[in-house]
Phi, psi and omega in degrees: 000330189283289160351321188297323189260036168291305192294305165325314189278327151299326164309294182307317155310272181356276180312343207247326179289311195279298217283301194321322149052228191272336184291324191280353189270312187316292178345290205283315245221318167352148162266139160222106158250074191291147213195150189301322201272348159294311185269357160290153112009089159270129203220055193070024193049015198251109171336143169305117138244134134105182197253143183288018152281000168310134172268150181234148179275170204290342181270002085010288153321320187281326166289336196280324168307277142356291160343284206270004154309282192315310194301316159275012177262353198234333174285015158278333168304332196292313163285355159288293194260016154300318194224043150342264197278021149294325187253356172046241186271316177315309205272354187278309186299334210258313181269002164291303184308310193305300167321281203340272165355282187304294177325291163337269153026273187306307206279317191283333172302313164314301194301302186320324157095015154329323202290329233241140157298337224235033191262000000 
């Protein structure tokens, strides 16, 4: 049994030896010309406002949540409709229930106005 994950566990050494490396090679072998435009703060390429302690509001949060409920409630479909018709009349009622539901969801997130920016 243990043979069977030999090839894996070698693959992993491997990958785990080349990445640990090249960085411990970056290290030894690396230029270090250190400089006021090195050691600044880089940002996207856009100059430093404010303190990197800035609050953000709770409706930010509340959307980025919301983003990915919806977003992995809709990666479920995919393996529903990989094996559809495998799964027949049960699994269309069983994925009907589930829409509703989500649908349900969708709609009270909307009526509540969560989504809009501008509030």
């Amino acid at each position: 049994m243990l043979s069977d994950y030999a090839p894996i566990l070698i693959l992993f050494v491997l990958a785990a030896g080349f990445a640990g490396g090249n960085v411990i090679l970056s290290e030894i072998l690396g230029k270090r010309k250190p400089g006021a435009a090195k050691n600044s703060v880089y940002e996207c390429g856009m100059p430093i406002r404010g303190s990197a302690r800035a609050r953000f509001s709770v409706h930010y949060y509340l959307v980025a949540l919301l983003f990915i409920l919806f977003d992995v409630e809709a990666a479920f479909l995919l393996p529903w409709a990989a094996n559809a018709r495998m799964l027949g009349v049960a699994g269309l009622l069983a994925m009907a229930g589930f829409l509703v539901i989500l649908t349900v969801g969708f709609v009270y997130v909307i009526r509540k106005r969560a989504l809009e920016w501008d509030r």
